[in-house]
C-alpha positions as CSV (number, residue, x, y, z in Angstrom):
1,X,0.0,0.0,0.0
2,X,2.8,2.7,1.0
3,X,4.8,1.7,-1.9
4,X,1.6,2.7,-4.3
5,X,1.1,5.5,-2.3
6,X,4.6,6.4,-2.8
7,X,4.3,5.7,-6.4
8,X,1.6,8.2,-7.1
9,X,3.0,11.0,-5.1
10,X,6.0,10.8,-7.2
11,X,3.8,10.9,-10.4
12,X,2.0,13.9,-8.8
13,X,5.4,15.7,-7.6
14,X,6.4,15.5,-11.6
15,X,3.1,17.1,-12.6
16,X,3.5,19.8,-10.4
17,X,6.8,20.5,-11.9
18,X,4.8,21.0,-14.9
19,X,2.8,24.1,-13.8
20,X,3.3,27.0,-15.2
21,X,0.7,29.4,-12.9
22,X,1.7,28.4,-9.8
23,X,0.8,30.3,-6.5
24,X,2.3,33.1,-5.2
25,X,3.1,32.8,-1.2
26,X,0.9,34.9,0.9
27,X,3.7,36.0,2.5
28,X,4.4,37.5,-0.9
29,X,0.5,39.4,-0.9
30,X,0.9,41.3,2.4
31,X,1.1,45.0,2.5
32,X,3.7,47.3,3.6
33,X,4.3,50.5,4.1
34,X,7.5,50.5,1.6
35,X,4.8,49.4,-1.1
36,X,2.8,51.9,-0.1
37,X,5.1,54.9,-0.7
38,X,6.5,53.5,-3.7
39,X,2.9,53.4,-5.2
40,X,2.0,56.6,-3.9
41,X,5.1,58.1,-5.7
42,X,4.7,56.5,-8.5
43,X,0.5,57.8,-8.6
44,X,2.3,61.4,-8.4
45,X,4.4,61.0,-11.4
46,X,2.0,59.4,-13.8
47,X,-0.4,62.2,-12.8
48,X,2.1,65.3,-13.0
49,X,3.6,63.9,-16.7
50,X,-0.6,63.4,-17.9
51,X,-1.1,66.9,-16.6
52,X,1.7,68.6,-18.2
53,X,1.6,67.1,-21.7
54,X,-2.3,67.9,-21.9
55,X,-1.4,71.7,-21.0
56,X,1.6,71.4,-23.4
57,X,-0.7,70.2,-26.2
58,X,-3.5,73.0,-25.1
59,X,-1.2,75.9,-25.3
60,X,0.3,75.8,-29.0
61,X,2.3,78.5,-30.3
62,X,3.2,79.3,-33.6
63,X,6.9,80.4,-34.5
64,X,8.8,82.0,-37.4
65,X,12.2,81.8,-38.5
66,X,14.1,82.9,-41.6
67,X,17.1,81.4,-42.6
68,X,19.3,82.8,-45.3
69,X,21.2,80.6,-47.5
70,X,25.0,81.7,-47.4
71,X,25.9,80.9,-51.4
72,X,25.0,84.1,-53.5
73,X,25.0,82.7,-56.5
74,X,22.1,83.7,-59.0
75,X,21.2,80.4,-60.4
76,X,21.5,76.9,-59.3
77,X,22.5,73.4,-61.2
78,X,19.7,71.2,-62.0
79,X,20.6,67.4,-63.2
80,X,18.3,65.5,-64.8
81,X,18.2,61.9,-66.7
82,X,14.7,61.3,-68.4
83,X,13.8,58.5,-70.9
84,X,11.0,58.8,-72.7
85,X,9.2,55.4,-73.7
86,X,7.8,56.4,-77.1
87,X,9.0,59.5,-78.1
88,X,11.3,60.2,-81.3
89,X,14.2,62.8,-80.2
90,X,13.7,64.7,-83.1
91,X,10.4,66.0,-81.4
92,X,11.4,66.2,-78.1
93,X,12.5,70.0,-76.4
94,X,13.2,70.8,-72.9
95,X,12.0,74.1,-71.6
96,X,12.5,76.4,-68.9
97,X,9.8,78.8,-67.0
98,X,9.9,80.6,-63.7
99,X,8.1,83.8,-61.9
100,X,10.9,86.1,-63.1
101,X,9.5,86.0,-66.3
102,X,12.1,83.5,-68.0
103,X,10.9,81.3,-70.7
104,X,13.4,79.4,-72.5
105,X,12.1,77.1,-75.3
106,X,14.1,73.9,-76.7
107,X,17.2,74.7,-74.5
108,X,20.1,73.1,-76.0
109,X,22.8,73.7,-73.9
110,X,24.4,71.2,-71.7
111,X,21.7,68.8,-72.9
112,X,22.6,65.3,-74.4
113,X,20.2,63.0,-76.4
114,X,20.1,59.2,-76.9
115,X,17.7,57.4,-79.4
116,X,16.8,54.2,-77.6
117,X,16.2,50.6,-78.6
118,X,13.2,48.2,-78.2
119,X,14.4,47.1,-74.7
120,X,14.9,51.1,-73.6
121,X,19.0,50.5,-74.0
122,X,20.9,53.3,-75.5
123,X,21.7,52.4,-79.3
124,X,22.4,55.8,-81.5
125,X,23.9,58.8,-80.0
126,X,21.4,61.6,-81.3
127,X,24.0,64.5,-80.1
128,X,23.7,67.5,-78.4
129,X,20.5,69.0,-78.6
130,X,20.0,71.9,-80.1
131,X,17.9,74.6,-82.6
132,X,15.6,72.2,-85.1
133,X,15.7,74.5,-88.1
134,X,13.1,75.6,-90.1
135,X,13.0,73.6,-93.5
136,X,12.2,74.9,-96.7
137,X,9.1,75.7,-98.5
138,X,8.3,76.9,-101.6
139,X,5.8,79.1,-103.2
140,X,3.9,78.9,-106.1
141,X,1.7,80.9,-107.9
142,X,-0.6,78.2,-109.4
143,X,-3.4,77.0,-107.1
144,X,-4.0,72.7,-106.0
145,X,-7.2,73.1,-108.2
146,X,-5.2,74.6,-111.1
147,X,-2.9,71.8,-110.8
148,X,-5.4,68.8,-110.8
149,X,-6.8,70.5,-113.9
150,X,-4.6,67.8,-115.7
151,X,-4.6,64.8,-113.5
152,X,-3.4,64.3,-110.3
153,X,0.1,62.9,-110.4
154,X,0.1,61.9,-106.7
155,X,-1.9,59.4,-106.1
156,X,-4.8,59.6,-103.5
157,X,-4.4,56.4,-101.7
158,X,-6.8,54.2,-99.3
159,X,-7.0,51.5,-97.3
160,X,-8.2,49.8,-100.4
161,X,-5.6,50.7,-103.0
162,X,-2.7,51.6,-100.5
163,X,-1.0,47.6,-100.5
164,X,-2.1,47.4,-104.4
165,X,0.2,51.0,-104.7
166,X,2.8,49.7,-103.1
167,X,3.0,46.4,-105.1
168,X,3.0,48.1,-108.3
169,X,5.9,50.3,-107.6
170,X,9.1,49.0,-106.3
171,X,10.2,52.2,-105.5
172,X,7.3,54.8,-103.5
173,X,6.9,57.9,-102.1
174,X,4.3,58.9,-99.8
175,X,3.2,61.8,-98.1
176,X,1.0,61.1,-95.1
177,X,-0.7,64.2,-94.1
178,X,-3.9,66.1,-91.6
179,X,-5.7,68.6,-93.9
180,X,-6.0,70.9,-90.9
181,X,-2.5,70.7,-90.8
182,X,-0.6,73.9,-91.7
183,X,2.5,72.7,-93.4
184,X,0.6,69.9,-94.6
185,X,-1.4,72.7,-96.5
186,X,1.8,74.4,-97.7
187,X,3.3,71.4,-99.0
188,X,0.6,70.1,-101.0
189,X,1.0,72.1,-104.0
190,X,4.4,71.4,-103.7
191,X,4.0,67.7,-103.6
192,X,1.4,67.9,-106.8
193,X,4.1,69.7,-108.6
194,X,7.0,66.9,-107.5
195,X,4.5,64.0,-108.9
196,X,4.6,66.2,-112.5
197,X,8.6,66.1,-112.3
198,X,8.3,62.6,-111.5
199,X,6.2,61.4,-114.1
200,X,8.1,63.9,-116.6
201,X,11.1,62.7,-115.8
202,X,10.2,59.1,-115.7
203,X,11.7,57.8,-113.2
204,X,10.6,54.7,-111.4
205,X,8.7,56.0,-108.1
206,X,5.4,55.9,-107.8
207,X,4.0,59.2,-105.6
208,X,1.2,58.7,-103.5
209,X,-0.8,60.8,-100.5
210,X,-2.7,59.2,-97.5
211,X,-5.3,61.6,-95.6
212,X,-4.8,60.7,-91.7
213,X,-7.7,62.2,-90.8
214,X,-10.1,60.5,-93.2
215,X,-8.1,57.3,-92.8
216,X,-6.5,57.2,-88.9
217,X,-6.1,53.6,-88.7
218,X,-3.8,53.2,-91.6
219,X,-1.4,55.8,-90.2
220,X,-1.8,54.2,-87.1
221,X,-0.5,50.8,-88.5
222,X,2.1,52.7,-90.7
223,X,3.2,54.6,-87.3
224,X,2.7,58.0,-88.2
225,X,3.8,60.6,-85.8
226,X,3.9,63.9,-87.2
227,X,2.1,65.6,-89.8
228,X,4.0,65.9,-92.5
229,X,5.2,62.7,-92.6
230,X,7.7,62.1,-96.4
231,X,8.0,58.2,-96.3
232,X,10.1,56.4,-98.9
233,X,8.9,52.4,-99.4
234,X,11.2,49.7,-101.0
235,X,9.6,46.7,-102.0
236,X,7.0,47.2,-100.1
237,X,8.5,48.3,-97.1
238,X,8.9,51.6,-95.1
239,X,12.6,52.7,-94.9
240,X,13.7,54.9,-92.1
241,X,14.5,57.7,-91.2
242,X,11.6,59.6,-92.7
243,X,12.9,62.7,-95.6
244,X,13.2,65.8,-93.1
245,X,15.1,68.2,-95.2
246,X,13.7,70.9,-97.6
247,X,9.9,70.7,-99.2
248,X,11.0,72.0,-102.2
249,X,10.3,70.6,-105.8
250,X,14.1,70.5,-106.2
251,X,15.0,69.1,-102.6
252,X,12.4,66.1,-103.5
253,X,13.6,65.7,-106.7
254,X,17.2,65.2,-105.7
255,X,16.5,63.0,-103.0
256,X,15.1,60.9,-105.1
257,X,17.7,60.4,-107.8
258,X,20.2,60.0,-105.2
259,X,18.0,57.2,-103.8
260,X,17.6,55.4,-107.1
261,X,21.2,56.2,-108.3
262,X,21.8,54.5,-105.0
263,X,19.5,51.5,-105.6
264,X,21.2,51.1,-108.9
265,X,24.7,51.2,-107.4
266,X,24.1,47.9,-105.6
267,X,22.0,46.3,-108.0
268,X,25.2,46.7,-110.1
269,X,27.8,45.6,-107.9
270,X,25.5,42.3,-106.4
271,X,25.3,41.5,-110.1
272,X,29.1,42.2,-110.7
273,X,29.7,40.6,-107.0
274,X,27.7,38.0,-105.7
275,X,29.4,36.5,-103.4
276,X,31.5,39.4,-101.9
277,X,30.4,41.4,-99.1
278,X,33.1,43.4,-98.9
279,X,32.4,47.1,-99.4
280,X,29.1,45.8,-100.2
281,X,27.6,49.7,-101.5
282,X,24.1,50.5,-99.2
283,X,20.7,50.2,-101.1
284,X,18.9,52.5,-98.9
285,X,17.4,49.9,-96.7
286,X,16.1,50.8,-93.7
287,X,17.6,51.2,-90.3
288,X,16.2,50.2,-87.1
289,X,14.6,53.0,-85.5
290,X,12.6,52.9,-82.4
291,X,10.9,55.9,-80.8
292,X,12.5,56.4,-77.6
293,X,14.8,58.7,-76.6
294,X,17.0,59.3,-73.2
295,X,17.6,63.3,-72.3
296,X,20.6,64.1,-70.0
297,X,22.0,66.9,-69.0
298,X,21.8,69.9,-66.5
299,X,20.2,73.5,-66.8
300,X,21.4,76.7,-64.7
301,X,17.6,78.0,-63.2
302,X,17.0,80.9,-61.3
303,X,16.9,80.5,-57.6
304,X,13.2,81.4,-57.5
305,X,10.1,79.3,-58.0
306,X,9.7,78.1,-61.5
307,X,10.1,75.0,-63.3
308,X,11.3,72.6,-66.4
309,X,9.3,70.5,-68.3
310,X,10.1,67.9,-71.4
311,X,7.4,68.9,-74.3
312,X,6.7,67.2,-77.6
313,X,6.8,69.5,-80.4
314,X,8.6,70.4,-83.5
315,X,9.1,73.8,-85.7
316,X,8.1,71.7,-89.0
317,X,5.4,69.5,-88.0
318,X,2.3,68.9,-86.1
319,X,2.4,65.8,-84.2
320,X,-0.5,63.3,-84.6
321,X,-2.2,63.1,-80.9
322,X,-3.1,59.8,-81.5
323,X,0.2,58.2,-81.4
324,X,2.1,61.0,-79.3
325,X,3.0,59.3,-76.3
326,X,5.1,60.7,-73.4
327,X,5.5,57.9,-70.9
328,X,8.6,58.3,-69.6
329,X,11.3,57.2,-66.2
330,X,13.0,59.8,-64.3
331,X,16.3,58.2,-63.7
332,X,17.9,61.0,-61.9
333,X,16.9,64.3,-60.6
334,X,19.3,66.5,-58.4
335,X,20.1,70.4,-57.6
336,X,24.0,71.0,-57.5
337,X,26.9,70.1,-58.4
338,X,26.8,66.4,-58.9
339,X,28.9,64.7,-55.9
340,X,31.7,62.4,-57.4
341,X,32.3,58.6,-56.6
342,X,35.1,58.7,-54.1
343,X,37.8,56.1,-55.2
């Protein structure tokens, strides 16, 4: 009997072991008057700390301090780094404003510009920025309607007729224009007159015209940004860059003999070589040429409120809203002198 009784104490003794909320003594629970003045003290404290910090927060007070910046310089550096997703450089200016009254438009100096590639990675160094200038136009004293009195030598073209156009002519030329477009207007009689040297002349281009506005989604699939927009097409393909020089009869008559002369030149030498790629002449063909651009540089602002802002425009076209896009990544913005990489 005592050794089961034994047996089971033990097994109780290890339970108890076990406990985690055991019982405090109740020696442990008596009061004293240490306890007592400790929690008196401590009643003081908690109550003098509660009263101040509500009288602190009741009685606010407003302060005012000016603090004048020590460097006496005018104007102050501004770095920047911008790419812009889907924007060709060529239409891409930086300008300035501020409450002084300054206004600088397409500021080019200081200012670097990268045309991008389809993964946003710098491919063709663009240059410095600077002044777009003012192409060309010519005058003439005949009206368009005087002009199509004997035919229209560029061809009005359509989603219908555009592919069939193009498959005719091995060589094209095609002005993609908004009729509400100003230098669309100015070049049309221009581009009437080119299609008469053209078919004078006979050479082998075929000269066509494509109204954006009546037709939007074949600019669209043809990627047409700007209005002008002077596309040459090979075999049925668009070859880039677009013409950006002169809109004169004779500009767009010498560009194109220089481009056939040039398509004959190889035609000539793959006959004469063709197996030989060595100084293998260029036929003209297009160059990869995605819309982005990366803009870099710094700008000396006026240390008053004002700002900078990248805008899309361009002295000799009107961009097509449609397909202007100006998503872009701020990679670096910073006032100062830029802080070098310690070695």
């Amino acid at each position: 009997m005592n050794n089961i009784n034994g047996h089971g104490g033990g097994r109780r003794s290890a339970m108890a072991s076990m406990d985690f909320y055991r019982r405090v003594p109740k020696d442990l629970t008596e009061a004293t008057s240490l306890g007592a003045i400790m929690s008196i003290a401590a009643i003081a404290v908690m109550t003098i700390l509660f009263l101040s910090e509500t009288i602190a927060f009741a009685r606010t007070s407003m302060g005012t301090a000016i603090t004048l910046d020590e460097n006496d310089q005018p104007q102050i550096r501004l770095n920047f780094n911008i790419t812009l997703m889907d924007l060709h450089c060529d239409f891409v200016s930086v300008d300035v404003w501020d409450t002084l009254g300054t206004n600088r438009q397409n500021v080019t100096k200081n200012i670097e510009k990268w045309q991008l590639d389809e993964e946003g990675q710098r491919r063709i160094f663009s240059g410095r920025n600077r002044e777009q200038r003012e192409v060309v136009h010519e005058e003439h004293e005949e009206t368009l309607e005087e002009l199509h009195e004997d035919g229209e030598q560029a061809v009005e073209l359509t989603p219908d007729n555009f592919q069939e156009f193009l498959n005719e002519h091995e060589m094209a030329f095609i002005d993609m224009y908004a009729p509400w477009c100003i230098w669309c207007q100015r070049l049309h009689p221009t581009w009437e007159k080119f299609g008469e040297e053209v078919h004078k002349l006979r050479m082998p281009v075929g000269v066509g015209k494509v109204n954006c506005v009546t037709y939007p989604q074949l600019c669209k699939d043809q990627k047409v940004m700007a209005f002008p927009t002077l596309r040459w097409y090979k075999n049925k393909e668009m070859i880039l860059p677009d013409y950006k020089m002169d809109r004169t009869v004779d500009a767009l008559v010498g560009y194109t003999k220089r481009k056939l002369e040039m398509e004959e030149k190889y035609k000539n030498w793959e006959a004469n070589n063709p197996s030989d790629n060595r100084m293998k002449p260029s036929a003209g063909n297009s160059r990869p040429e995605h819309p982005g651009c990366q803009v870099s540089g710094h700008l000396m602002v006026n240390r008053v409120p004002g700002n900078f802002h990248i805008e899309a425009k361009s002295v000799n076209h009107n961009l097509n809203a449609a397909m202007t896009n100006l998503t872009h990544r701020v990679n670096h913005l910073s006032f100062g002198e830029p802080i070098t990489k310690l070695a």
